[in-house]
PDB file with one MODEL, atoms N, CA, C and O in Angstrom:
MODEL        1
ATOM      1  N   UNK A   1     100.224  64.935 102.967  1.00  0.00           N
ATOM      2  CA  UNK A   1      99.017  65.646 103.332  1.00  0.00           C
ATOM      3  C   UNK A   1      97.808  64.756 103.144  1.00  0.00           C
ATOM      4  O   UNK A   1      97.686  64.182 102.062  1.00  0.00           O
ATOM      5  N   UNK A   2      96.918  64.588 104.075  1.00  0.00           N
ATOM      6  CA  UNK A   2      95.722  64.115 103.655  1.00  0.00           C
ATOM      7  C   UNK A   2      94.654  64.748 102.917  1.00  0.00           C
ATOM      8  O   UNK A   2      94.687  65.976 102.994  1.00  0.00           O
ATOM      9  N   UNK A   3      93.460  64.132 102.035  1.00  0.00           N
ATOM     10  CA  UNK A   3      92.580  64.720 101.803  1.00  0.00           C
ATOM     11  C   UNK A   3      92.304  65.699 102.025  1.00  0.00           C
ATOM     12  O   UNK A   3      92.283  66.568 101.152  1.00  0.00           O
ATOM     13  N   UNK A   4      91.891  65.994 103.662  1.00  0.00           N
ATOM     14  CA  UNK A   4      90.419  66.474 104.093  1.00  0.00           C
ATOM     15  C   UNK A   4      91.379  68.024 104.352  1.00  0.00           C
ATOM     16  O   UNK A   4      90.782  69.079 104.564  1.00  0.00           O
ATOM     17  N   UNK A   5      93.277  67.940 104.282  1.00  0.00           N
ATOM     18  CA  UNK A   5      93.448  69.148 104.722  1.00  0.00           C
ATOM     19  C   UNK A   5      93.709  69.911 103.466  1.00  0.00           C
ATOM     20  O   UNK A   5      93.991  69.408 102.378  1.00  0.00           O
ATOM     21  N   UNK A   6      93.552  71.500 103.802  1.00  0.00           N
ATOM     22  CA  UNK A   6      94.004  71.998 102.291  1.00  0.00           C
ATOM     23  C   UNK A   6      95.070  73.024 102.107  1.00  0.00           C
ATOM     24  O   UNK A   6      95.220  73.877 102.982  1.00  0.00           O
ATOM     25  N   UNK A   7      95.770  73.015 101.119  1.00  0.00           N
ATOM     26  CA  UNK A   7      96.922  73.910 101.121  1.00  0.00           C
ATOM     27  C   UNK A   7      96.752  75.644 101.408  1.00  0.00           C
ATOM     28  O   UNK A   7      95.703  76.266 101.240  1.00  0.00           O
ATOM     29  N   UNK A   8      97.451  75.956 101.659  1.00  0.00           N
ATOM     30  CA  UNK A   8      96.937  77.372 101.766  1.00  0.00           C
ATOM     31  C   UNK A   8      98.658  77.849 101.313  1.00  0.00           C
ATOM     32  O   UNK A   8      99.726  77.243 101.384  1.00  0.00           O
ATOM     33  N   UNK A   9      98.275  79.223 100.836  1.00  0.00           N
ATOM     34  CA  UNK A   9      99.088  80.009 100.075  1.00  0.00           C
ATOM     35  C   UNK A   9      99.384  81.232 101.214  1.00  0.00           C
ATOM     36  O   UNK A   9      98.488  81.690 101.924  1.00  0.00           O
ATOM     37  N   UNK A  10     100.940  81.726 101.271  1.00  0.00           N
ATOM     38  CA  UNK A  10     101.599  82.704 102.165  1.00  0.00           C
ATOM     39  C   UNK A  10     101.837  83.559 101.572  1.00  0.00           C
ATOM     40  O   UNK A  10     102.920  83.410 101.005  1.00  0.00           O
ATOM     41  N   UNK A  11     101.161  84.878 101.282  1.00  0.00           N
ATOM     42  CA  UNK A  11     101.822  86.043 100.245  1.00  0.00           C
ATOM     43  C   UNK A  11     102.678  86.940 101.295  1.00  0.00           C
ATOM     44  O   UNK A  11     102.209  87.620 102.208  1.00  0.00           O
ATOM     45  N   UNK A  12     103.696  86.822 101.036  1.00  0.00           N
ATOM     46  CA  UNK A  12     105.486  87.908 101.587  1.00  0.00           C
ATOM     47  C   UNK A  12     104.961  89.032 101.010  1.00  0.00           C
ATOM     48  O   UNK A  12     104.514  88.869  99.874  1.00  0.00           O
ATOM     49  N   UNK A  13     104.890  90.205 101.517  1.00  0.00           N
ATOM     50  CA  UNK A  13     104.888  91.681 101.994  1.00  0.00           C
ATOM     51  C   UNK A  13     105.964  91.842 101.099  1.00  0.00           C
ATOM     52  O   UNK A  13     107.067  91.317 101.248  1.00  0.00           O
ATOM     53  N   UNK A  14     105.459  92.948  99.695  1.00  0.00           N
ATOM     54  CA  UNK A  14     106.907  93.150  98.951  1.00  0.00           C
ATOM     55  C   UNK A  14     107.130  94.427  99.392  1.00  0.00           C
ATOM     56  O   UNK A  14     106.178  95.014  99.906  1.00  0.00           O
ATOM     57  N   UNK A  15     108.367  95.076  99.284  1.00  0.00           N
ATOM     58  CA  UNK A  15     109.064  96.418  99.561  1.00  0.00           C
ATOM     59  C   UNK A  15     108.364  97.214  98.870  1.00  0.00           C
ATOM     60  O   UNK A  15     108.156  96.987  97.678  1.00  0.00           O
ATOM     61  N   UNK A  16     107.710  98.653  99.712  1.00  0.00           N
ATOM     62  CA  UNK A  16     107.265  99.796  99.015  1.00  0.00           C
ATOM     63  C   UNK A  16     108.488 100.573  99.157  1.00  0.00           C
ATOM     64  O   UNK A  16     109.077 100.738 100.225  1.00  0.00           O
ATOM     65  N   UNK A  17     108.904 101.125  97.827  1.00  0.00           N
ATOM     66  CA  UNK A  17     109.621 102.550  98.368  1.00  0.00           C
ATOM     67  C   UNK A  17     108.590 103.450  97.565  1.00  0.00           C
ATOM     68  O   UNK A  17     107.755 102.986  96.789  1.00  0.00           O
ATOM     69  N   UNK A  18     108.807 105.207  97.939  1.00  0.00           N
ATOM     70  CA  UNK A  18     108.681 106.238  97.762  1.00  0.00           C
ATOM     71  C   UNK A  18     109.080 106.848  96.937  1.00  0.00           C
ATOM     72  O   UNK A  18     109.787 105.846  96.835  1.00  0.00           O
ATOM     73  N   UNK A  19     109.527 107.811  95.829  1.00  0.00           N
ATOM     74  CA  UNK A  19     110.929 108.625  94.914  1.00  0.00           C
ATOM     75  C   UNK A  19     110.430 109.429  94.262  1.00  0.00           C
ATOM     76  O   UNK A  19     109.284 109.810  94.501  1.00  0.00           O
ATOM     77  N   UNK A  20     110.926 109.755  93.576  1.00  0.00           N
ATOM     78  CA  UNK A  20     111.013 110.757  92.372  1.00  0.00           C
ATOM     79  C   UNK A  20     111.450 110.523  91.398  1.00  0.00           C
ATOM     80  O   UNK A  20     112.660 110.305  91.330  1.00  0.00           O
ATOM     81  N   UNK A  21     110.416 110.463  89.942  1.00  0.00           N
ATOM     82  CA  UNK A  21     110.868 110.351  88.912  1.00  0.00           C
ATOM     83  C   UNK A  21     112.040 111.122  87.762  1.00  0.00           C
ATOM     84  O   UNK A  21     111.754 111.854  86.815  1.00  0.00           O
ATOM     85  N   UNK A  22     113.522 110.644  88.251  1.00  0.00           N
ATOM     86  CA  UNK A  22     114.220 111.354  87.272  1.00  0.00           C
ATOM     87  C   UNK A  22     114.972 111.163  86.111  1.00  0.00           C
ATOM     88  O   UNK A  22     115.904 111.934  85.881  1.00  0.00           O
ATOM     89  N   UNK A  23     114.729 110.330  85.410  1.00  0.00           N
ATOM     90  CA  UNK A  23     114.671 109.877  84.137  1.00  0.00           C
ATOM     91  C   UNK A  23     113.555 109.031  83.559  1.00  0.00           C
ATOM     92  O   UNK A  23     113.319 107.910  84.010  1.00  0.00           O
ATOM     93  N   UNK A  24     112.666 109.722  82.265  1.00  0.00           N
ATOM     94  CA  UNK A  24     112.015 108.721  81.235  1.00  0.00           C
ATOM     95  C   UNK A  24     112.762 108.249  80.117  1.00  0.00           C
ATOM     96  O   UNK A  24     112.070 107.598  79.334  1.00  0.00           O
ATOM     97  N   UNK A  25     113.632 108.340  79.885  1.00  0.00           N
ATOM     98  CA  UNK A  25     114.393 108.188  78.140  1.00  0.00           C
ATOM     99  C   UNK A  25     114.626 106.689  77.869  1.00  0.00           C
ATOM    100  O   UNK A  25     115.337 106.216  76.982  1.00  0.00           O
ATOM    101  N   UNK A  26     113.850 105.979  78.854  1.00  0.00           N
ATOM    102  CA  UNK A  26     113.848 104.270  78.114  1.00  0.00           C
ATOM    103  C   UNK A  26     112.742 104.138  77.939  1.00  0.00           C
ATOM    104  O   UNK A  26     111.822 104.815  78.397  1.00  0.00           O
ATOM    105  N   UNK A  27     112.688 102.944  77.020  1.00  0.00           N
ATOM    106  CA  UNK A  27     110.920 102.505  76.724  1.00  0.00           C
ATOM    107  C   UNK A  27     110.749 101.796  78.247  1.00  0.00           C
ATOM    108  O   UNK A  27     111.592 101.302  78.996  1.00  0.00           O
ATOM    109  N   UNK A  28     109.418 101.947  78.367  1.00  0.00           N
ATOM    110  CA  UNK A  28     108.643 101.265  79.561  1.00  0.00           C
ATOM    111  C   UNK A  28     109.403 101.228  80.701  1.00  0.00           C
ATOM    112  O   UNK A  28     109.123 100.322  81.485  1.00  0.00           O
ATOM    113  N   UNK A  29     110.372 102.044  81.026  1.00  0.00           N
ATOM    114  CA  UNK A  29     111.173 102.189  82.499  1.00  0.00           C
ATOM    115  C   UNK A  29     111.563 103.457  83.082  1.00  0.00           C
ATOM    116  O   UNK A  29     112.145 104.122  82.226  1.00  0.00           O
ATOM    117  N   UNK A  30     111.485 104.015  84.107  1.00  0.00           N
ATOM    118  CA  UNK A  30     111.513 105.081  84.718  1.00  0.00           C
ATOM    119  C   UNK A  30     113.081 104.819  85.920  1.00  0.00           C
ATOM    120  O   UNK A  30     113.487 103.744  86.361  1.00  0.00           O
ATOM    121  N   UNK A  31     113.354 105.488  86.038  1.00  0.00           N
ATOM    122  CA  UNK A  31     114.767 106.271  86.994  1.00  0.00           C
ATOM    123  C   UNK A  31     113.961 106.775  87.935  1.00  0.00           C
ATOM    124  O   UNK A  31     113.445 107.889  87.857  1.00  0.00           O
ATOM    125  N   UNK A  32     113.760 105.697  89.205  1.00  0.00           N
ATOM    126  CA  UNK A  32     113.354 106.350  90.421  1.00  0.00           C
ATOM    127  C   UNK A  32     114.369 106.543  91.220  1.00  0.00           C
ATOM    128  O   UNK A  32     115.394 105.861  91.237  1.00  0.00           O
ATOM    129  N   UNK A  33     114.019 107.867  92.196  1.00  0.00           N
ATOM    130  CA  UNK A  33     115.309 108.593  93.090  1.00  0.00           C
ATOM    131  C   UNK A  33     114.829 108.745  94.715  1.00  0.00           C
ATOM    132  O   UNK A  33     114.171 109.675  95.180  1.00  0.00           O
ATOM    133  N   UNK A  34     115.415 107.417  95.529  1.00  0.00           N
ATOM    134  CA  UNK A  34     114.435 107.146  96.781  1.00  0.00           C
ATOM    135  C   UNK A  34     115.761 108.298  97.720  1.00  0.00           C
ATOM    136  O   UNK A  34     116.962 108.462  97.511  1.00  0.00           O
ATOM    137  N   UNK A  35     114.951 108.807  98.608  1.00  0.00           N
ATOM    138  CA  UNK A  35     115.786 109.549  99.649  1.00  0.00           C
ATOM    139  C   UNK A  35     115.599 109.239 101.237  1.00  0.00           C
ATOM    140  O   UNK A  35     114.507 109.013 101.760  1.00  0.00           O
ATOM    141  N   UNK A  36     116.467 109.258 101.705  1.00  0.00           N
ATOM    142  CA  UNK A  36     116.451 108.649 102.981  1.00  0.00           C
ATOM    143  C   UNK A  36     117.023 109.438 104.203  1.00  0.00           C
ATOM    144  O   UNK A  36     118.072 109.938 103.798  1.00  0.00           O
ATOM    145  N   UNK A  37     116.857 109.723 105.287  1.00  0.00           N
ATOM    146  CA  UNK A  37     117.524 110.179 106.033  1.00  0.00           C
ATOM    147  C   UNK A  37     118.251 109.095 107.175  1.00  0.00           C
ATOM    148  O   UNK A  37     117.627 108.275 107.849  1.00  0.00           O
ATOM    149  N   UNK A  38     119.647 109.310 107.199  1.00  0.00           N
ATOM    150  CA  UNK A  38     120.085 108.532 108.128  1.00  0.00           C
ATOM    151  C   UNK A  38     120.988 109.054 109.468  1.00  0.00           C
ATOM    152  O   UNK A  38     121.660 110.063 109.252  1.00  0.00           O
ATOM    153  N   UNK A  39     121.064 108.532 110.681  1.00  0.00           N
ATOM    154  CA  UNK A  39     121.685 109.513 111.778  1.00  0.00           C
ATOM    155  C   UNK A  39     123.049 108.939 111.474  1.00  0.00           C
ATOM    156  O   UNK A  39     122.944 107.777 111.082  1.00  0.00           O
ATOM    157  N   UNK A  40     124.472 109.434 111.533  1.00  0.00           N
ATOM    158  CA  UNK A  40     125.405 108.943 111.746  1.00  0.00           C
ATOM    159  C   UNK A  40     125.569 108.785 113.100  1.00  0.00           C
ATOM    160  O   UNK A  40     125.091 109.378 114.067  1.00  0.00           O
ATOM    161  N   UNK A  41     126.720 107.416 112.923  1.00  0.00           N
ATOM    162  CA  UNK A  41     126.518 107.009 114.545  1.00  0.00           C
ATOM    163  C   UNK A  41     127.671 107.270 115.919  1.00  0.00           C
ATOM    164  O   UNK A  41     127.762 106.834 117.066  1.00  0.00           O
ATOM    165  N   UNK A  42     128.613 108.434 114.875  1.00  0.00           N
ATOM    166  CA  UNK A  42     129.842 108.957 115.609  1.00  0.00           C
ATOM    167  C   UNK A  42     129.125 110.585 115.994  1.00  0.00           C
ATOM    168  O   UNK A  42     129.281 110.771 117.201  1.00  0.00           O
ATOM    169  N   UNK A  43     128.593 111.469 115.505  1.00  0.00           N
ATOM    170  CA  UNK A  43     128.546 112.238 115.704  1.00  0.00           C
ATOM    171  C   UNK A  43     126.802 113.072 115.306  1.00  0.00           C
ATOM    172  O   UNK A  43     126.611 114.248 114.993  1.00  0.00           O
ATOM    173  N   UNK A  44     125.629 111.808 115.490  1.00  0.00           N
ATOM    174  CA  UNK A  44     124.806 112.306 116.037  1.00  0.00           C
ATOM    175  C   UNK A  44     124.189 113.173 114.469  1.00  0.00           C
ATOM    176  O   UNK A  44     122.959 113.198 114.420  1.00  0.00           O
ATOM    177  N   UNK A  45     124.564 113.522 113.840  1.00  0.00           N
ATOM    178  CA  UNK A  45     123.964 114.249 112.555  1.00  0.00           C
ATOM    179  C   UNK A  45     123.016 113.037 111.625  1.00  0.00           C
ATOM    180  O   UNK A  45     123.279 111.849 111.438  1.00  0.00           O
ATOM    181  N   UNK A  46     122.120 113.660 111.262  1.00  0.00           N
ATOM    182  CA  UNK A  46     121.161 113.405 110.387  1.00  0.00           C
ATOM    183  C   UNK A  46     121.511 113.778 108.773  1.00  0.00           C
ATOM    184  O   UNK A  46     121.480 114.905 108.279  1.00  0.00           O
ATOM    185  N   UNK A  47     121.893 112.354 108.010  1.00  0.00           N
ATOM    186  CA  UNK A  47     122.762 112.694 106.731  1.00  0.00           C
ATOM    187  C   UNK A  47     121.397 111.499 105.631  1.00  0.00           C
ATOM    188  O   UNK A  47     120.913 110.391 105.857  1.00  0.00           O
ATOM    189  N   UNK A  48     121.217 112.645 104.310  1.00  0.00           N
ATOM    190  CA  UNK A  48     120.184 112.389 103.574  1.00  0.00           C
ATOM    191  C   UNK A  48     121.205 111.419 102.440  1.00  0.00           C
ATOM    192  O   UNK A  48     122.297 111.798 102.016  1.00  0.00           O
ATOM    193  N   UNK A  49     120.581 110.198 102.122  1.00  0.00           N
ATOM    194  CA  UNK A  49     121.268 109.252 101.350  1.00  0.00           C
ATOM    195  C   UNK A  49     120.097 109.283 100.346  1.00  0.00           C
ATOM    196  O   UNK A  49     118.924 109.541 100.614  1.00  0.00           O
ATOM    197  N   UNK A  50     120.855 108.836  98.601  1.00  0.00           N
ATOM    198  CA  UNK A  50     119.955 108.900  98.049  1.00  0.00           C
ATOM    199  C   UNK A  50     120.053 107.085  96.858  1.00  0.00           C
ATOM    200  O   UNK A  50     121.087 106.513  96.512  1.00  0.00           O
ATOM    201  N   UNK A  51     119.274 106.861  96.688  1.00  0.00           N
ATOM    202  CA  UNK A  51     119.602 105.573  95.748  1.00  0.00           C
ATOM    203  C   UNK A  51     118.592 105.710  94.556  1.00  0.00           C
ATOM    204  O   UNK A  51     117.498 106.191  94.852  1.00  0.00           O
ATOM    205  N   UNK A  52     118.787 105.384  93.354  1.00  0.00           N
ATOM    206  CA  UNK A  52     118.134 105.261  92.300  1.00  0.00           C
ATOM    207  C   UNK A  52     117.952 103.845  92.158  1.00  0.00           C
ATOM    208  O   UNK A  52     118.832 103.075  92.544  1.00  0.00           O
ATOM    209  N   UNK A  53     116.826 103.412  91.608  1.00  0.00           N
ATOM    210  CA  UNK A  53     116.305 102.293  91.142  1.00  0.00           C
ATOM    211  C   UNK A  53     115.138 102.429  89.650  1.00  0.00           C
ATOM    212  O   UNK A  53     114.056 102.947  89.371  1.00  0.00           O
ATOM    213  N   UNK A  54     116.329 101.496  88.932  1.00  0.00           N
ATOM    214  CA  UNK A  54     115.004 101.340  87.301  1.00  0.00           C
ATOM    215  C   UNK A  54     113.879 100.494  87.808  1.00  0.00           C
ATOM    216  O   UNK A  54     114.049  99.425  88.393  1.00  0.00           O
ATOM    217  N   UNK A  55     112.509 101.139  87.498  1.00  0.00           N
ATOM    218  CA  UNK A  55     111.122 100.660  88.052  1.00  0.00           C
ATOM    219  C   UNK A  55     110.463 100.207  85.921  1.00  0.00           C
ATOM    220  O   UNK A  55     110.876 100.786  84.917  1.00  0.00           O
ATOM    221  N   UNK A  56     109.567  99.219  85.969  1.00  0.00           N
ATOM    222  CA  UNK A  56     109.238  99.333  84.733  1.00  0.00           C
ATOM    223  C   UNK A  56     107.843 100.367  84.785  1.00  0.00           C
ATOM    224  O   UNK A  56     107.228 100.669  85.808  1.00  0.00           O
ATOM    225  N   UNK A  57     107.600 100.720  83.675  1.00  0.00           N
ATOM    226  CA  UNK A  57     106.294 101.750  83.444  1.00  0.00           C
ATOM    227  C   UNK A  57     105.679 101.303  82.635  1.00  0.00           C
ATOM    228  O   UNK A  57     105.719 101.963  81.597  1.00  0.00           O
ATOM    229  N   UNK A  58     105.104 100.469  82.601  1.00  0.00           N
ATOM    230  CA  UNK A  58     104.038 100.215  81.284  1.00  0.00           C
ATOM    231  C   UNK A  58     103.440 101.097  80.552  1.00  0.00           C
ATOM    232  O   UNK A  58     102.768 101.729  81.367  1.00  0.00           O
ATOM    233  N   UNK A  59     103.284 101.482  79.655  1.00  0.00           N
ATOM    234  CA  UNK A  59     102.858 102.405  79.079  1.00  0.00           C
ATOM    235  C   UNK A  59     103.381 103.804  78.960  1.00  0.00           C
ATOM    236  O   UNK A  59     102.989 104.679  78.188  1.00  0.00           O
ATOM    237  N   UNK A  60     104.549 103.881  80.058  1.00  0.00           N
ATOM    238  CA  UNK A  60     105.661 105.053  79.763  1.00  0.00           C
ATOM    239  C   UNK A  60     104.408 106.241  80.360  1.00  0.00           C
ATOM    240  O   UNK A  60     104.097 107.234  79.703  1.00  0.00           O
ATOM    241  N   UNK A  61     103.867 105.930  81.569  1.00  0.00           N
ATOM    242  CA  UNK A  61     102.555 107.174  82.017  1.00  0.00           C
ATOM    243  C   UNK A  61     103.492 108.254  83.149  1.00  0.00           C
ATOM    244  O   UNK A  61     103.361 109.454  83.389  1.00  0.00           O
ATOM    245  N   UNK A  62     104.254 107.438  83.572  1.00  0.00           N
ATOM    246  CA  UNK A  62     104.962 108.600  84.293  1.00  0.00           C
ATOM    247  C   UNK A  62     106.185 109.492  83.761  1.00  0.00           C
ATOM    248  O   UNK A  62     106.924 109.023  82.895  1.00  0.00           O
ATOM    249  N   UNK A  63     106.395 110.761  84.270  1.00  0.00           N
ATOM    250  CA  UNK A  63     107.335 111.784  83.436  1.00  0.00           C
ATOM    251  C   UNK A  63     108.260 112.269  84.644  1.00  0.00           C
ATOM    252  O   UNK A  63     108.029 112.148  85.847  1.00  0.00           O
ATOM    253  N   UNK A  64     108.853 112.578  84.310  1.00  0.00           N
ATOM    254  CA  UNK A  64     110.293 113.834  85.400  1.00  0.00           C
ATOM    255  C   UNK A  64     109.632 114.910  86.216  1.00  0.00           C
ATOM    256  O   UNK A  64     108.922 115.900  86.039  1.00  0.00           O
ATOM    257  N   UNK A  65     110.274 114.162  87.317  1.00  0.00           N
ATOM    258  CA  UNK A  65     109.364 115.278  88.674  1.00  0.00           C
ATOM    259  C   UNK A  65     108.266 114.681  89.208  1.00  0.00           C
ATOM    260  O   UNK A  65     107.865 115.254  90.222  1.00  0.00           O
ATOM    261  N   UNK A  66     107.356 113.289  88.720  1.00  0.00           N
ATOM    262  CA  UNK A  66     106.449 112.894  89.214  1.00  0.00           C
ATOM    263  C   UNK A  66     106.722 112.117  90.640  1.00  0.00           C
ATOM    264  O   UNK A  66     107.768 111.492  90.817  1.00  0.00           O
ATOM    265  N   UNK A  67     105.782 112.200  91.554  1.00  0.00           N
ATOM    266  CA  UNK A  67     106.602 111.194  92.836  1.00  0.00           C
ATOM    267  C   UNK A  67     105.668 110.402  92.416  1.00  0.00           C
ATOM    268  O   UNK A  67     104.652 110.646  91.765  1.00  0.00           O
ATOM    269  N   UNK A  68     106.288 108.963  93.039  1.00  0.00           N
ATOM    270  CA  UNK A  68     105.571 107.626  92.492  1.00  0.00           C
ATOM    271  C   UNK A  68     106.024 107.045  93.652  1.00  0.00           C
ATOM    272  O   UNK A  68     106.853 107.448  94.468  1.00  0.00           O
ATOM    273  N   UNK A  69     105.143 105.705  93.597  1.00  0.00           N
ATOM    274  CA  UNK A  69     105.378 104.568  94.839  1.00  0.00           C
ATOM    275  C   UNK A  69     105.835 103.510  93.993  1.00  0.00           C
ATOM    276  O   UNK A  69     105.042 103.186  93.109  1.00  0.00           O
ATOM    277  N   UNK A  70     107.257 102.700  94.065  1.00  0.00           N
ATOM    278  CA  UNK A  70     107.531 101.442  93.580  1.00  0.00           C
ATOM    279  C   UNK A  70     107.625 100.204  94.748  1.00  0.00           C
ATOM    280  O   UNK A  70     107.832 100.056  95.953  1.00  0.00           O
ATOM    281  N   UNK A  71     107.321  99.417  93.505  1.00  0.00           N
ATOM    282  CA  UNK A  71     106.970  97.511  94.355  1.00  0.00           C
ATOM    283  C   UNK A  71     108.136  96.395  94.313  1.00  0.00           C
ATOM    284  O   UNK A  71     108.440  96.060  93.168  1.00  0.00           O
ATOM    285  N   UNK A  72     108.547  96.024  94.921  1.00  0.00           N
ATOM    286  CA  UNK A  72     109.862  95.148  94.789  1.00  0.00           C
ATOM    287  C   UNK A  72     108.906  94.438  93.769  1.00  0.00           C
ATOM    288  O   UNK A  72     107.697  94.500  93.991  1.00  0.00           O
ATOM    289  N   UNK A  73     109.408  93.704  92.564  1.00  0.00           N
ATOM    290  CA  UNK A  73     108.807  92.223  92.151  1.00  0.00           C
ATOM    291  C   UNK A  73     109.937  91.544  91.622  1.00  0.00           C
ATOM    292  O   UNK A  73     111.094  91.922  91.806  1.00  0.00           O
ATOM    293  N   UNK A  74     109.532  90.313  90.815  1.00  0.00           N
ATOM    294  CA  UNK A  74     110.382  89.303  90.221  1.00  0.00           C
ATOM    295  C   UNK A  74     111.238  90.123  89.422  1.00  0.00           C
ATOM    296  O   UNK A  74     110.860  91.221  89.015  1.00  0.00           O
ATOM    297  N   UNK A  75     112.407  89.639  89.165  1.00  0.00           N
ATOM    298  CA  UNK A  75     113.812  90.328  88.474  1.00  0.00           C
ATOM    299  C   UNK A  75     112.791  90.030  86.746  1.00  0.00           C
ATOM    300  O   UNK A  75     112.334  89.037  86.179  1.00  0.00           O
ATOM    301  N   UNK A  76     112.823  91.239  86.514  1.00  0.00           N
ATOM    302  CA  UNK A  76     111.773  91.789  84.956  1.00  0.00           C
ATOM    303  C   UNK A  76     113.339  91.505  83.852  1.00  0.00           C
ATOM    304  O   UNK A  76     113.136  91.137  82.695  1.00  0.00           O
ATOM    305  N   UNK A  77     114.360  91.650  84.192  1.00  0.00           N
ATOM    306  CA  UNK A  77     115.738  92.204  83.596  1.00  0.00           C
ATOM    307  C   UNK A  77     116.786  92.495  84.315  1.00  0.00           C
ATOM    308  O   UNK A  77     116.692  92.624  85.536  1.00  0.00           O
ATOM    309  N   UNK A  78     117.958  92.644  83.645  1.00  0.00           N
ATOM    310  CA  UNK A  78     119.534  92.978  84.289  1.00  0.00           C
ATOM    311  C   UNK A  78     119.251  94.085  86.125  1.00  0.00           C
ATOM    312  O   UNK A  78     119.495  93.727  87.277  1.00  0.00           O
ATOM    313  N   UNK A  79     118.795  95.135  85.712  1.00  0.00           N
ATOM    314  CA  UNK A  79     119.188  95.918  86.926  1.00  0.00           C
ATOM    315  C   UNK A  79     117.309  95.985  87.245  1.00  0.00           C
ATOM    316  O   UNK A  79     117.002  96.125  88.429  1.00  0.00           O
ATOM    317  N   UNK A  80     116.152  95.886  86.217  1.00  0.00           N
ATOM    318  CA  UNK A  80     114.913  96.148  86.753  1.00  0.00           C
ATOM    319  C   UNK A  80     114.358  95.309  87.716  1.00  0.00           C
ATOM    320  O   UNK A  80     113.998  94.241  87.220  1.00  0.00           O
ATOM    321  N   UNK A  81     114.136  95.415  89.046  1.00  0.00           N
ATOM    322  CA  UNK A  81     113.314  94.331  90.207  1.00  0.00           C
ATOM    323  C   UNK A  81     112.176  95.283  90.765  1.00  0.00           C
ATOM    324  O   UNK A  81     111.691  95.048  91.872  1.00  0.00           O
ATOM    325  N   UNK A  82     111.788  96.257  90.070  1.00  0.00           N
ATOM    326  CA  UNK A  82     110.968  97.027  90.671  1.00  0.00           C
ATOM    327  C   UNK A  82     110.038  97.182  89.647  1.00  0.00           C
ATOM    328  O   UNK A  82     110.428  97.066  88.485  1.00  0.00           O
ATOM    329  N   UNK A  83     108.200  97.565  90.031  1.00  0.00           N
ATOM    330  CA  UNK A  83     107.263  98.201  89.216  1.00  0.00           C
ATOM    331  C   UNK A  83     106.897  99.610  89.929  1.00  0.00           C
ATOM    332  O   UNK A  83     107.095  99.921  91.104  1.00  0.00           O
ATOM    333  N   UNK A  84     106.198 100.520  88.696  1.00  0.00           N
ATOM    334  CA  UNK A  84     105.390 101.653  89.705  1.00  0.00           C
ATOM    335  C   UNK A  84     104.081 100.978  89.819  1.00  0.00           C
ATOM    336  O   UNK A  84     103.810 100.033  89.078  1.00  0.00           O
ATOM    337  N   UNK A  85     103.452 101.314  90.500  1.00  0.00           N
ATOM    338  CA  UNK A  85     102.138 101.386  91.104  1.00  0.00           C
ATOM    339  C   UNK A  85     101.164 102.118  90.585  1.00  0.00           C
ATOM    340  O   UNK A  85     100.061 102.152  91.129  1.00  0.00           O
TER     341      UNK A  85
ENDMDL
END
């Protein structure tokens, strides 16, 4: 690179999901419950899939039943790659 040019930085678009908070019983991590609807592709029906993901919580502010928005980020731990928002 020469001088006169300058680097510039590319920030990647991290994954929002959507859920529902259904477990607090760890320190600083929440049990989010994302739901999805998907069509099957033999017979045309609309079938609701569901996946859980550990999000961290700083401060433990969210509780059971809250909907929250989580952020893909850097692997925090074993199964945590997610924050809430």
């Amino acid at each position: 690179m020469n001088k006169t040019m300058k680097k510039t930085e590319v920030s990647k678009s991290r994954k929002q999901l959507v859920g529902t908070v259904v477990s607090d019983k760890m320190k600083d991590t929440v049990v989010v419950e994302v739901s999805r609807f998907v069509k099957h592709p033999k017979y045309d029906k609309y079938l609701s899939k569901d996946k859980r993901f550990k999000a961290d919580d700083k401060g433990n502010t969210k509780k059971v039943g809250d909907k929250v928005t989580i952020e893909e980020c850097a692997p925090i731990s074993k199964d945590k790659k997610f924050r809430v928002i």
